[in-house]
N, CA, C and O atoms as a DFTB+ gen file, in Angstrom:
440 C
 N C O
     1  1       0.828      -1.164       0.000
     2  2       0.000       0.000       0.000
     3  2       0.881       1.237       0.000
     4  3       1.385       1.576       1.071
     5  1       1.162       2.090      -1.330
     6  2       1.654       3.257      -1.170
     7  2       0.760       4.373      -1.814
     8  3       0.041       4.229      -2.804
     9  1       0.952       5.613      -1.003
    10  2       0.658       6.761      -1.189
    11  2       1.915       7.694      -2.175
    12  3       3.131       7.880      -2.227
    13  1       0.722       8.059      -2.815
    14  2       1.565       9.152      -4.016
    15  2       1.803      10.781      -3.497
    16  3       1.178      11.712      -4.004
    17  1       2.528      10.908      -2.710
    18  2       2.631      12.635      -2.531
    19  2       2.704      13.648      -2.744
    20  3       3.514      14.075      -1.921
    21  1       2.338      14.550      -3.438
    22  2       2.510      15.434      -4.832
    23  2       3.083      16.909      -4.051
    24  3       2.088      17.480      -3.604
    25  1       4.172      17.590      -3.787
    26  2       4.562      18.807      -3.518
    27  2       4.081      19.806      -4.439
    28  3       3.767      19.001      -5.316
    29  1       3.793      20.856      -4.904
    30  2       4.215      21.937      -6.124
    31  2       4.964      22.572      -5.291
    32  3       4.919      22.465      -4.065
    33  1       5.765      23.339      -5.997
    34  2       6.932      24.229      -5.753
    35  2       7.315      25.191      -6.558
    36  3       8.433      25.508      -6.965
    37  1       5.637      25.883      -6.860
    38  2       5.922      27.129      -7.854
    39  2       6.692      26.625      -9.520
    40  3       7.341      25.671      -9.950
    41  1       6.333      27.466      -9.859
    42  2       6.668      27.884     -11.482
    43  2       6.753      26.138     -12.120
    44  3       7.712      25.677     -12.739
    45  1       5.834      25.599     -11.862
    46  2       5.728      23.731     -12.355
    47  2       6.649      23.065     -11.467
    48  3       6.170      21.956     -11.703
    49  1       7.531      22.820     -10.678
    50  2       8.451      22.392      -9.958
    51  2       7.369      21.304      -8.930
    52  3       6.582      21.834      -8.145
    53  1       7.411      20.536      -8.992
    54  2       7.012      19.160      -7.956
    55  2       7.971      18.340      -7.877
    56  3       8.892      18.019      -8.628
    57  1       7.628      18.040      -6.852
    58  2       8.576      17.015      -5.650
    59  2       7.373      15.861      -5.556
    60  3       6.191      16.178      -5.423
    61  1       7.792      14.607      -5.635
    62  2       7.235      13.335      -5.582
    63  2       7.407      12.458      -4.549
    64  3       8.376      11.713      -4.691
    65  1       6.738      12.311      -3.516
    66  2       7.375      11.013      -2.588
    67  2       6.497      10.573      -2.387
    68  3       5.341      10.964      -2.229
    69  1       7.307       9.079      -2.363
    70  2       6.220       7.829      -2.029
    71  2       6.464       7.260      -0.792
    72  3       7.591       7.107      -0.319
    73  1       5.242       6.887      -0.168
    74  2       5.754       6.488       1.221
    75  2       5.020       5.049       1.610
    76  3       4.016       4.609       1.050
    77  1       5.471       4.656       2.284
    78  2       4.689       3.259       2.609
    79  2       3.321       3.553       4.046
    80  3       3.619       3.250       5.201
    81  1       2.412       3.938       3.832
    82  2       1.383       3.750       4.723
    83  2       1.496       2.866       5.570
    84  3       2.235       3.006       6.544
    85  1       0.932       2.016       5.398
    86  2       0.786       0.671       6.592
    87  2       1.459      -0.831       5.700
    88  3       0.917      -1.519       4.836
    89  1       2.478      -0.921       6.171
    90  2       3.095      -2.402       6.299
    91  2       2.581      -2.924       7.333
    92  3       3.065      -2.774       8.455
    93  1       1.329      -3.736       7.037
    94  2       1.163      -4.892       8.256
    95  2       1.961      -5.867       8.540
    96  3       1.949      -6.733       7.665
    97  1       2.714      -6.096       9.491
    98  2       3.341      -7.606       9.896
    99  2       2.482      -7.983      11.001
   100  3       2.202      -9.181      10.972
   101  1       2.157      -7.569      11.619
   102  2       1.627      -8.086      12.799
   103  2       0.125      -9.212      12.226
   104  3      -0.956      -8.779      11.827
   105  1       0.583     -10.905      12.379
   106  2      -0.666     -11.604      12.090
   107  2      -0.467     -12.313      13.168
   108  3       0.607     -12.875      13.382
   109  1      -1.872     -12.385      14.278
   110  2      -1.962     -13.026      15.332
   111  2      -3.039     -13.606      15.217
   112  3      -4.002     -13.190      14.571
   113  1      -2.942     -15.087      16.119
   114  2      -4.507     -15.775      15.993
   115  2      -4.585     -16.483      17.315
   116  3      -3.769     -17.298      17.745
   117  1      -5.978     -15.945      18.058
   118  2      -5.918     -15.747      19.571
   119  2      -7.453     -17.042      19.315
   120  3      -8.480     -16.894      18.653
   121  1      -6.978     -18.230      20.163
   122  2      -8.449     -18.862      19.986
   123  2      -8.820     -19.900      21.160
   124  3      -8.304     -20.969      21.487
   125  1     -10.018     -19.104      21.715
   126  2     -10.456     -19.294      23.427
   127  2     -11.108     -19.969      23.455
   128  3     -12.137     -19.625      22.872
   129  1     -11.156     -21.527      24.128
   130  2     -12.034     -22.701      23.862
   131  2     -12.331     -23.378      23.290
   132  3     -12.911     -24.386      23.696
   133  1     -12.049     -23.114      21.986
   134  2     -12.713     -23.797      20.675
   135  2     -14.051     -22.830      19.971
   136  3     -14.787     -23.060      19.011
   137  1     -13.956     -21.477      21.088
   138  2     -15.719     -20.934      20.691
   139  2     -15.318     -19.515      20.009
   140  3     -15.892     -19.032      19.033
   141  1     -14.316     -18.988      20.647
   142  2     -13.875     -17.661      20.352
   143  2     -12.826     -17.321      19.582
   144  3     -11.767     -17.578      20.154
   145  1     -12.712     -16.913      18.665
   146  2     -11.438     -16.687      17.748
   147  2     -11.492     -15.089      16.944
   148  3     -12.366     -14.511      16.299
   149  1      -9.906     -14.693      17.408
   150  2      -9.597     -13.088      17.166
   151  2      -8.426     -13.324      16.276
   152  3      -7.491     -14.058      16.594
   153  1      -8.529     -12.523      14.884
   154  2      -7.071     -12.476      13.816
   155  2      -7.320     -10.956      13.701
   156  3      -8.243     -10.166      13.503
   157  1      -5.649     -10.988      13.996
   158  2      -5.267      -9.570      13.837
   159  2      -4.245     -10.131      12.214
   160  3      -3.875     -11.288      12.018
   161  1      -4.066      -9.288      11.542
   162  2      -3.588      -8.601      10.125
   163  2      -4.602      -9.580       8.643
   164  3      -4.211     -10.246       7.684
   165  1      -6.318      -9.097       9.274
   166  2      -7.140      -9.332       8.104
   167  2      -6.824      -8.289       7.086
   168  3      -6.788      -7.088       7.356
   169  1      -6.540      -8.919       5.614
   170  2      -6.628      -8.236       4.522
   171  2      -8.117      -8.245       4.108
   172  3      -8.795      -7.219       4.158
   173  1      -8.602      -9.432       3.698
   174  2      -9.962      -9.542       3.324
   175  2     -10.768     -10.520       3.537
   176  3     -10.157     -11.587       3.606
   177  1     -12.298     -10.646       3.719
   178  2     -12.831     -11.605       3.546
   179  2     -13.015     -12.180       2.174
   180  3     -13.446     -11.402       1.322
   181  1     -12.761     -13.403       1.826
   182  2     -13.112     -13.976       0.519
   183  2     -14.702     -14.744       0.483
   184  3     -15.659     -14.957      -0.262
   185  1     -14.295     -14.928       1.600
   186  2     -16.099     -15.773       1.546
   187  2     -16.371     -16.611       2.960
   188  3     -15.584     -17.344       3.558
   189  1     -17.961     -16.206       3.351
   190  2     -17.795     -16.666       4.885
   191  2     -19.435     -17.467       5.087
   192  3     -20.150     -16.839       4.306
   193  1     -20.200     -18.418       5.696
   194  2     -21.685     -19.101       6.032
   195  2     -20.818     -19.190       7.577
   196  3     -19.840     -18.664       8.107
   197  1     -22.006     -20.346       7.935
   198  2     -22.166     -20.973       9.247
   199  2     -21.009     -21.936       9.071
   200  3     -20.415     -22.223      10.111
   201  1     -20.511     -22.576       7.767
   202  2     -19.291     -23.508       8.079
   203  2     -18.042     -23.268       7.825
   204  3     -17.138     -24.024       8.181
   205  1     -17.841     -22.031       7.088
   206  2     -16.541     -21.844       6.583
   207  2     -16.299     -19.989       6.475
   208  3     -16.912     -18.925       6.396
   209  1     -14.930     -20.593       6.544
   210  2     -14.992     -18.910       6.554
   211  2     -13.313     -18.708       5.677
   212  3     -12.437     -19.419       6.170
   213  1     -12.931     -17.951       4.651
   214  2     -11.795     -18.092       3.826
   215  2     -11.481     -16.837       4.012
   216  3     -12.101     -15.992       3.366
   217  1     -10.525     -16.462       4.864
   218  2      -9.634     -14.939       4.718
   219  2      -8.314     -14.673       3.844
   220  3      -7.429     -15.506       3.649
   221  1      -8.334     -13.766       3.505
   222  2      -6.424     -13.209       3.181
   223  2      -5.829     -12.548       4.367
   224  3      -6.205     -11.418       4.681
   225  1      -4.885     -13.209       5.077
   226  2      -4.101     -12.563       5.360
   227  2      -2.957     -11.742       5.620
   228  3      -2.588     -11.378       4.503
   229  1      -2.369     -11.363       6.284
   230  2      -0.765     -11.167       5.977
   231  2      -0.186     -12.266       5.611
   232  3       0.350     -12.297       4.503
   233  1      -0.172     -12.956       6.123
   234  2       0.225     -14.506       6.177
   235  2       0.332     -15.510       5.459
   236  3       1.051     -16.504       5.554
   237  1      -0.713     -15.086       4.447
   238  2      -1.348     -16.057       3.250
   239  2      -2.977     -16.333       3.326
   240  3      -3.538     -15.661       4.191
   241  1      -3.584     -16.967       2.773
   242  2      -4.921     -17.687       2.742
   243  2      -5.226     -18.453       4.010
   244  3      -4.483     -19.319       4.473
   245  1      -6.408     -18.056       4.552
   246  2      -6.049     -18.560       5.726
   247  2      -8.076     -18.925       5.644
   248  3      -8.932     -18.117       5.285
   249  1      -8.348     -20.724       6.223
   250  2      -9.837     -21.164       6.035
   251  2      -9.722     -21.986       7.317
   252  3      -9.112     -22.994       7.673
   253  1     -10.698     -20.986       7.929
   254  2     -11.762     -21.390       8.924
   255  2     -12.674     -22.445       8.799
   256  3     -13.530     -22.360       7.919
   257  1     -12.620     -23.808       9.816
   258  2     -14.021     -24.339       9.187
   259  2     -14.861     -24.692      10.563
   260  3     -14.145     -25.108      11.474
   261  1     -16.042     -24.606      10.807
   262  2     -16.493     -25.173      12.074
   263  2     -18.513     -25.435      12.023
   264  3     -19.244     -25.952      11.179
   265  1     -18.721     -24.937      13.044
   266  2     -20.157     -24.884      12.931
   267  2     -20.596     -23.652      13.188
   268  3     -19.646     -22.920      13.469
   269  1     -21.899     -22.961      13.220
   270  2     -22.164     -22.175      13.821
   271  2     -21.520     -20.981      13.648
   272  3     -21.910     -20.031      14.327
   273  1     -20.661     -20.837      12.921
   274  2     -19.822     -19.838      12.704
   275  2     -20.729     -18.322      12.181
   276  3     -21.541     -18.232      11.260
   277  1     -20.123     -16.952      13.381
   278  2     -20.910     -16.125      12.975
   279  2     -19.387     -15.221      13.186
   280  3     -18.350     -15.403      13.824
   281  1     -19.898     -14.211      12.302
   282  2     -18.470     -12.836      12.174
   283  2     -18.700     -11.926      13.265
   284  3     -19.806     -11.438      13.031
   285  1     -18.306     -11.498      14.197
   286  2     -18.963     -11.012      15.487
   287  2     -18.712      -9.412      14.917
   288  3     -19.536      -8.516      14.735
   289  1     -17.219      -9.434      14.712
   290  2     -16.665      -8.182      14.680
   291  2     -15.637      -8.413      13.733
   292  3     -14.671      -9.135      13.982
   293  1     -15.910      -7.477      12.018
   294  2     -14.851      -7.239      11.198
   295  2     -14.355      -5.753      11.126
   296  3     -15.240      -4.900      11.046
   297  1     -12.939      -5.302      11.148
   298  2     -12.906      -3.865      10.718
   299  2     -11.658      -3.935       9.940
   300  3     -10.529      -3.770      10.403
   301  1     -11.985      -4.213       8.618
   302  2     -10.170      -4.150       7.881
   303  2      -9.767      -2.741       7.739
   304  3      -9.078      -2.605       6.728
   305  1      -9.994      -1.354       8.560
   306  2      -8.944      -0.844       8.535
   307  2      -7.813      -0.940       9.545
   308  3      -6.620      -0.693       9.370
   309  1      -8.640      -1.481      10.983
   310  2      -7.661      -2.067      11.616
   311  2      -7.090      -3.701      11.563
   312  3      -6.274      -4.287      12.274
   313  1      -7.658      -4.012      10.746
   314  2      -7.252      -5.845      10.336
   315  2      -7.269      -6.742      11.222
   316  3      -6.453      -7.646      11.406
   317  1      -8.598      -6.394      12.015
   318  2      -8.981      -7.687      12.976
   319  2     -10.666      -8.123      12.920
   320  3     -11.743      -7.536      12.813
   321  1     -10.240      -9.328      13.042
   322  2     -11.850     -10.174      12.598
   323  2     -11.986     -11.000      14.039
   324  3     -10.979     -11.406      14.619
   325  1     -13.297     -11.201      14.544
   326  2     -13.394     -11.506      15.488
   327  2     -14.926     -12.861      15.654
   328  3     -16.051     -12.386      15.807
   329  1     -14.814     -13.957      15.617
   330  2     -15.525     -14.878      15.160
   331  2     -15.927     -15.668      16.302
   332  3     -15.144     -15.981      17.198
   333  1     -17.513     -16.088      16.261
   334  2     -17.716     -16.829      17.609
   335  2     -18.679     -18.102      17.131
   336  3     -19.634     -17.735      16.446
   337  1     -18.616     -19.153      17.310
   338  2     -19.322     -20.613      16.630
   339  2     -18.463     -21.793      17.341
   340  3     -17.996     -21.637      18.469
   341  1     -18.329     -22.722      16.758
   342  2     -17.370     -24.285      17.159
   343  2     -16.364     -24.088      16.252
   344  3     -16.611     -23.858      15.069
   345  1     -15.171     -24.160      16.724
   346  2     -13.813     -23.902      15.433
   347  2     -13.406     -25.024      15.283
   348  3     -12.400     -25.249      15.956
   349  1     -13.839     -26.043      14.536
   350  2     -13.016     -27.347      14.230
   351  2     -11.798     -27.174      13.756
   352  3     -10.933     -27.819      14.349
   353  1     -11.451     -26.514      12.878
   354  2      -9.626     -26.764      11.996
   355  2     -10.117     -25.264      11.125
   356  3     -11.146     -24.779      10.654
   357  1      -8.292     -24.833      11.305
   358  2      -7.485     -23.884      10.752
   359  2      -6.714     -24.292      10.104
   360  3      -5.957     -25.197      10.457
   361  1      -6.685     -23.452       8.404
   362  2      -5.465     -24.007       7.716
   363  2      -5.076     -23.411       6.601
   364  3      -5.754     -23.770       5.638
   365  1      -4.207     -22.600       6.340
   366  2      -3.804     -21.965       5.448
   367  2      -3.414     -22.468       4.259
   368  3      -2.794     -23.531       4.235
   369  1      -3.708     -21.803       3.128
   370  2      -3.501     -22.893       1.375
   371  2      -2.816     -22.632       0.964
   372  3      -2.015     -23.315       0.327
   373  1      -2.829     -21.176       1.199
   374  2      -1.886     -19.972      -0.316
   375  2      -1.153     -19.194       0.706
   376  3      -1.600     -18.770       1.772
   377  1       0.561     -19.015       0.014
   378  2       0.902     -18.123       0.480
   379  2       0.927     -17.148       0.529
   380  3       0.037     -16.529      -0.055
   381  1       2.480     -16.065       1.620
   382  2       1.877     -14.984       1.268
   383  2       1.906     -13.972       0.261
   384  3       3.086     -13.705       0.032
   385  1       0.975     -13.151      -0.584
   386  2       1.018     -12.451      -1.206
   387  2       0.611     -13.224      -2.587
   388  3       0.793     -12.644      -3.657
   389  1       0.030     -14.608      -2.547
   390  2       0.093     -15.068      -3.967
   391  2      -1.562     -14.660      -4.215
   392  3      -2.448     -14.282      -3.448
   393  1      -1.510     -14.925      -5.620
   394  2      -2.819     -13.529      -6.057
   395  2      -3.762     -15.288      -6.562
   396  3      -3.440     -16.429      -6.894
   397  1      -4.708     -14.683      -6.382
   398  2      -5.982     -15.588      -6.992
   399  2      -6.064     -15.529      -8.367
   400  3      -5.726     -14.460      -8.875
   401  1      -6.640     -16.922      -9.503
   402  2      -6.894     -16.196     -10.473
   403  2      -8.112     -16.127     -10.735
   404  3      -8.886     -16.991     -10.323
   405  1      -8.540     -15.030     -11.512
   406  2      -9.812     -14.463     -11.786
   407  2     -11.049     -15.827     -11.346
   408  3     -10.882     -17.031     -11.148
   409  1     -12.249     -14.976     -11.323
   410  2     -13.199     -15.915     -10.869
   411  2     -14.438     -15.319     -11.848
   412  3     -14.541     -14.274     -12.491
   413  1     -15.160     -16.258     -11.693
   414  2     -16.519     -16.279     -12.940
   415  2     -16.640     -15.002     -13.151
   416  3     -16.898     -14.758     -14.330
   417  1     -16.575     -14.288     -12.625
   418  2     -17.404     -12.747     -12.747
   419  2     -16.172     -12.365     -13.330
   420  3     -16.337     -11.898     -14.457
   421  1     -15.144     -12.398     -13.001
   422  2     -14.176     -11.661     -13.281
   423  2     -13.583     -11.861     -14.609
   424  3     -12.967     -10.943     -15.150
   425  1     -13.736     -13.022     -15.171
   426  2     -13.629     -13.576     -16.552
   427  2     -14.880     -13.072     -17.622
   428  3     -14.651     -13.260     -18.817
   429  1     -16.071     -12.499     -17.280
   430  2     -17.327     -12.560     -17.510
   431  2     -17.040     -10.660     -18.157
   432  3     -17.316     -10.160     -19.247
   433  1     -16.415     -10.073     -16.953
   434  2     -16.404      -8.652     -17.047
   435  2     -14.879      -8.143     -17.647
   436  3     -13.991      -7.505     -17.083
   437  1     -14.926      -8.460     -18.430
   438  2     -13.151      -8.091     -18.597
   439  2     -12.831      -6.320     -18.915
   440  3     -11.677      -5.916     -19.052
């Protein structure tokens, strides 16, 4: 995630800097009982029901599977998701930073 900085400096003269906003490293996964589960460095939800739940994270691809599964609390500007149901198994597919390829819609809309 970078920001484009644009100076002017009179008579057309700009100055350009790029800066890095937020480098997330911080990916934590806090999980209380089997009922309660908190991830800190959510990029996105990919897709979530009562049994599954598929995030991006810093980390890579990261799939939730259990019962009951409800999203209590998402806020990706601070990149924590907060989930409460039965957590059977955690398990990451994809690493990090590897990109998906296109999906029906996305082939559909070019």
């Amino acid at each position: 995630m970078y920001q484009e900085l644009v100076i002017f400096l009179g008579k057309g003269v700009r100055v350009v800097e790029e800066r890095q906003l937020a480098l997330r490293k911080k990916h934590q996964i806090t999980l209380q009982n089997r009922e309660r589960l908190s991830i800190d460095g959510v990029v996105n939800v990919e897709s979530f029901d009562d049994m599954e739940i598929v995030l991006e994270t810093d980390a890579g691809t990261l799939v939730v599977r259990g019962e009951g599964l409800h999203i209590r609390e998402l806020n990706i500007d601070s990149a924590n998701l907060a989930v409460v149901g039965h957590i059977s198994m955690m398990e990451y597919t994809g690493e990090v930073g590897q990109k998906k390829g296109k999906g029906l819609l996305g082939r559909l809309f070019k």
